[in-house]
C-alpha positions in Angstrom: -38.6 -6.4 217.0 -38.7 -9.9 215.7 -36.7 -10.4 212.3 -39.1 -10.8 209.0 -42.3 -10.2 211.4 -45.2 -9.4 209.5 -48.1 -7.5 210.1 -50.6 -9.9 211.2 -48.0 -11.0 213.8 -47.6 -7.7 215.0 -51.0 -5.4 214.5 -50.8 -2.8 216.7 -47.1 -2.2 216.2 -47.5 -2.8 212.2 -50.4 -0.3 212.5 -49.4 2.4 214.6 -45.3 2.2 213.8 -44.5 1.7 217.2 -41.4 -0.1 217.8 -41.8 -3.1 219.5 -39.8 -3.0 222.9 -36.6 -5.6 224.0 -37.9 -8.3 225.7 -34.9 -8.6 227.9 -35.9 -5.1 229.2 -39.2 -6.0 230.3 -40.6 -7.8 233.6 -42.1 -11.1 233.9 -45.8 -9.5 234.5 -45.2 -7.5 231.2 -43.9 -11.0 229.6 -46.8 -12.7 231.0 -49.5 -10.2 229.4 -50.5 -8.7 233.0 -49.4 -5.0 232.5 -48.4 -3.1 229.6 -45.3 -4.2 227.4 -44.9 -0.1 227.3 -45.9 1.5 230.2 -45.6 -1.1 232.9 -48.6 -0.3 234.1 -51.4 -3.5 234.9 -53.7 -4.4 232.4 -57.3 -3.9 233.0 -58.3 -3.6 229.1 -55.9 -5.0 226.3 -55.1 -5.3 222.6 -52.1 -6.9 221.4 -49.2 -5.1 220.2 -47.1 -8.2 218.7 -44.7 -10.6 219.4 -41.4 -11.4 220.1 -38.9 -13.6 220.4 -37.7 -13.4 223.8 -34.6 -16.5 225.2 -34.7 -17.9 228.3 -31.1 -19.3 229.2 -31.0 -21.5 225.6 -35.1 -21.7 224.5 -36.2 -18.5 222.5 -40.0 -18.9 222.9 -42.4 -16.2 220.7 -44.1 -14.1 223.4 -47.0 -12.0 222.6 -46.5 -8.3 224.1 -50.0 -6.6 225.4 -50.7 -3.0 225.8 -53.1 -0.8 227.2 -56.5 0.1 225.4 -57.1 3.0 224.8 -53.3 3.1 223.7 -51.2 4.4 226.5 -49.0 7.6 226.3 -46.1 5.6 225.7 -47.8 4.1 222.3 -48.9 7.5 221.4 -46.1 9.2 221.7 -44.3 6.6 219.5 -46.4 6.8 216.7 
């Protein structure tokens, strides 16, 4: 989760209480916003769950995770 985020940077997560995953944990399609930042699975419908700040080799860069809609087990089950 990023440090001091607020809730309109992270809705979903804010919302719901779901802890926003590591970005070094999660694949470049999940980076990207092509399947789920919780499931893995590929995005057909979307909301956003946050951001985070995510480095590559010395350049953090805010990244905006996506999930499925309807919220995926994975959300749900975090809540």
């Amino acid at each position: 989760m990023t440090d001091g985020g607020s809730a309109a940077q992270q809705p979903l997560a804010a919302a719901r209480g779901i802890e926003l995953p590591d970005p070094d944990t999660l694949t470049g399609p999940q980076l990207e916003g092509w399947h789920c930042a919780l499931c893995g699975r590929r995005l057909y419908a979307d909301q956003l769950l946050g951001t985070v700040v995510w480095t590559c080799g010395s350049r953090p860069q805010e990244v905006e995770l996506w999930v499925c809609r309807p919220l995926c087990g994975e959300g749900r089950d975090g809540a």
